[in-house]
C-alpha positions as CSV (number, residue, x, y, z in Angstrom):
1,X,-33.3,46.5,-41.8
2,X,-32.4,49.9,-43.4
3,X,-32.6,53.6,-41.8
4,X,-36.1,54.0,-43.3
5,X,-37.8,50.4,-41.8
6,X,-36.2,51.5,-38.5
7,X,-37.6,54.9,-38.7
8,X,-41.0,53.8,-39.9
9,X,-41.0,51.5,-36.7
10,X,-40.1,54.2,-34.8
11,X,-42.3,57.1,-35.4
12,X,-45.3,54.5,-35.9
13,X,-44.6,53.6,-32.1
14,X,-44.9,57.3,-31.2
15,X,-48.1,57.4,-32.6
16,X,-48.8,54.3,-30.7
17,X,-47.9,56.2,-27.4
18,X,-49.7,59.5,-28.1
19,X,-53.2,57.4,-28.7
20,X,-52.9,56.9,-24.9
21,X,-56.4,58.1,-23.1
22,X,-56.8,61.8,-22.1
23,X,-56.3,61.9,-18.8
24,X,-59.0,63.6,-16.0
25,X,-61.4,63.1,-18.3
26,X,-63.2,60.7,-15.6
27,X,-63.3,63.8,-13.7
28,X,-65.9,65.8,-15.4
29,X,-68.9,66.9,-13.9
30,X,-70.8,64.6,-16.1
31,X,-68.9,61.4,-15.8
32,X,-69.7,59.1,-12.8
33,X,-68.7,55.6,-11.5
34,X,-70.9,52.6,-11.7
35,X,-71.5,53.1,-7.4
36,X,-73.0,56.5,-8.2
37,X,-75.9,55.5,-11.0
38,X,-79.1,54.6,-10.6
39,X,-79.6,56.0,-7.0
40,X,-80.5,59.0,-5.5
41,X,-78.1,61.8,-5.2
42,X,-78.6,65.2,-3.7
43,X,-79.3,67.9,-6.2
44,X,-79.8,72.3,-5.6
45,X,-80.4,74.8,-8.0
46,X,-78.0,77.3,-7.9
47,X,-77.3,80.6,-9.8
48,X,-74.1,80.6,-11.6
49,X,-72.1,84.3,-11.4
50,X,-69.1,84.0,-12.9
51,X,-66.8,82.0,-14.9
52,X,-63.1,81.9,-15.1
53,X,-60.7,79.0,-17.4
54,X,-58.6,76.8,-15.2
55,X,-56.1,73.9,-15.4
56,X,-55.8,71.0,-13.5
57,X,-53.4,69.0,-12.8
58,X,-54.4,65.2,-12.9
59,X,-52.6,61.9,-12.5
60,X,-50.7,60.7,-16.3
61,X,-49.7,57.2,-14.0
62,X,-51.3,54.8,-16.3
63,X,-50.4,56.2,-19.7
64,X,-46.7,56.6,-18.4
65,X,-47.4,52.8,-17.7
66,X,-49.0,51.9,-21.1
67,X,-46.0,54.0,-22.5
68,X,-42.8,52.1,-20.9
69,X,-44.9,49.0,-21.6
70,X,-45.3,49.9,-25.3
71,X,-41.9,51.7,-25.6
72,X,-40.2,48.4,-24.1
73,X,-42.2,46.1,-26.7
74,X,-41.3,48.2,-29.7
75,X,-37.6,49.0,-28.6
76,X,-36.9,44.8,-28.2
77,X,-38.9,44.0,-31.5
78,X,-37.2,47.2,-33.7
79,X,-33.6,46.5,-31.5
80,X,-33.3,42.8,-32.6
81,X,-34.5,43.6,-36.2
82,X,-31.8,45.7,-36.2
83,X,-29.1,43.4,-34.0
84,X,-30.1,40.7,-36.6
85,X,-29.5,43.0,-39.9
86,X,-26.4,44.0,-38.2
87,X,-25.4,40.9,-37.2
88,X,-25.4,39.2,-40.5
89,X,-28.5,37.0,-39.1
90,X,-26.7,36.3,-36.1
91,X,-29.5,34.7,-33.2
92,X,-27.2,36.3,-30.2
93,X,-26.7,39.6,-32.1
94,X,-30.8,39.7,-32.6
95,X,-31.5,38.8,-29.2
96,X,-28.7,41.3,-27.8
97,X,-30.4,44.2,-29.8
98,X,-33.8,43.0,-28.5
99,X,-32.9,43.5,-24.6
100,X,-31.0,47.0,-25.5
101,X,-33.8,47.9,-27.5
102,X,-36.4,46.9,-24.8
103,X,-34.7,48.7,-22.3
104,X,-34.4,52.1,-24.3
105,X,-37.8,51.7,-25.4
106,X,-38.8,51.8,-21.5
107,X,-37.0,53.9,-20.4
108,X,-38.6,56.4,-23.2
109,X,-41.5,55.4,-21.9
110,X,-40.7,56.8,-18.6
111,X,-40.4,60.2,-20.3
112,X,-43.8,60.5,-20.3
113,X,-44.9,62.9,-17.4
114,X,-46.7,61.5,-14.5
115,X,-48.9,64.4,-14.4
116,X,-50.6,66.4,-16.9
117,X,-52.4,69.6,-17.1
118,X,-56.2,69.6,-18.4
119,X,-58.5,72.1,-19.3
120,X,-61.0,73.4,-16.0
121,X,-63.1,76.2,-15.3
122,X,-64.2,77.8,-12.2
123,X,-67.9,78.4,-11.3
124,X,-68.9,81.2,-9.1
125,X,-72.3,80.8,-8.1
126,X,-74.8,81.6,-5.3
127,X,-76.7,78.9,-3.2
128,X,-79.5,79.6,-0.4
129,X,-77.9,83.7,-0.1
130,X,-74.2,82.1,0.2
131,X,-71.2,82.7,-2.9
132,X,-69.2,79.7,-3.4
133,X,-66.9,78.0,-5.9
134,X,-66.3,75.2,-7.4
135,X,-63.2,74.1,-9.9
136,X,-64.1,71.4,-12.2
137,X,-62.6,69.7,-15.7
138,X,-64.2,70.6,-18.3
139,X,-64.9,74.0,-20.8
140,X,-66.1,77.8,-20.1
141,X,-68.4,77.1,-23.2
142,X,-70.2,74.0,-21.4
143,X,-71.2,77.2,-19.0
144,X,-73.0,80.5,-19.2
145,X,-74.2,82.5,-16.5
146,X,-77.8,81.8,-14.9
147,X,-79.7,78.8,-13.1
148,X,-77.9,75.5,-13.2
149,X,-78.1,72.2,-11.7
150,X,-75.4,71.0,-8.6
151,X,-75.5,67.3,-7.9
152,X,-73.9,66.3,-4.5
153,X,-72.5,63.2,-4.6
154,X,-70.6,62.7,-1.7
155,X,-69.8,65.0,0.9
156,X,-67.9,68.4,-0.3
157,X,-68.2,67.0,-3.9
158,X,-70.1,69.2,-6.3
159,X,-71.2,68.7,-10.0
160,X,-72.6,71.8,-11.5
161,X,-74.1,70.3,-14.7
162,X,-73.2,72.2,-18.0
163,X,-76.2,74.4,-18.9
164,X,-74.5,75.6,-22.1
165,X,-73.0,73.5,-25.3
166,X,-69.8,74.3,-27.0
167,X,-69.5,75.4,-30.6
168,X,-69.3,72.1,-32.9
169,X,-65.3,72.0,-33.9
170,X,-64.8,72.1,-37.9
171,X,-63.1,69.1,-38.7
């Protein structure tokens, strides 16, 4: 195998590991597990003051996982290509290169941070004559100022429902 395979191999398993899912996405006001549809939920109308961006910091666990997994599959496979090449076809020399590959390629892996940052936004808003907040994932733009709906799903856990749209992105 020459520098450019190895490279190729390489960056192609980077890409691999930076497809891994957004994390606190499942956290959005508009996201909900299978135990919280189709059933009623307590709901309020409230009146939505003020908005202000925030981050959030939200477990990266499984794609640190799925990235020591991948980086440990890609190491052993591009370390005994390379431990064979090297080796003049040599099975030990392949297989030697495939465990020191496999190990580098975890422990690469394990770069990955186990938490992440994610865009939020705070929501000041006014319900029955009281101010209150709540921090949330999700974009200032899916907000604007006025009536909105909170949905209550469990006890000190509120939804306020995007009353606004973002701009469509240009691709």
């Amino acid at each position: 195998m020459n520098l450019k395979q190895y490279s190729f191999i390489t960056i192609s398993g980077f890409l691999l590991l930076s497809a891994c899912q957004q994390p606190g996405a499942n956290l959005a006001a508009n996201v909900y597990q299978a135990d919280q549809v189709n059933q009623s939920q307590n709901a309020k109308v409230i009146n939505i003051l003020s908005l202000s961006p925030a981050k959030i910091e939200v477990s990266n666990t499984q794609n640190q996982r799925t990235a020591q997994v991948a980086g440990g599959i890609l190491g052993a496979v591009a370390g005994g290509l390379v431990g064979a090449n090297v080796g003049g076809g040599n099975v030990g020399t392949g297989l030697g290169g495939a465990a020191l590959g496999g190990i580098g390629g975890a422990a690469a892996g394990s770069l990955v941070p186990s938490t992440s940052l994610v865009d939020g936004v705070t929501i000041g808003y006014t319900e029955d004559g009281s101010i209150h907040t709540s921090t949330q994932v999700g974009e200032v733009c899916q907000f604007k100022e006025g009536q909105a709906l909170v949905i209550i799903t469990q006890q000190n856990e509120t939804r306020v429902q995007p009353n606004s749209a973002c701009p469509a992105k240009n691709s």
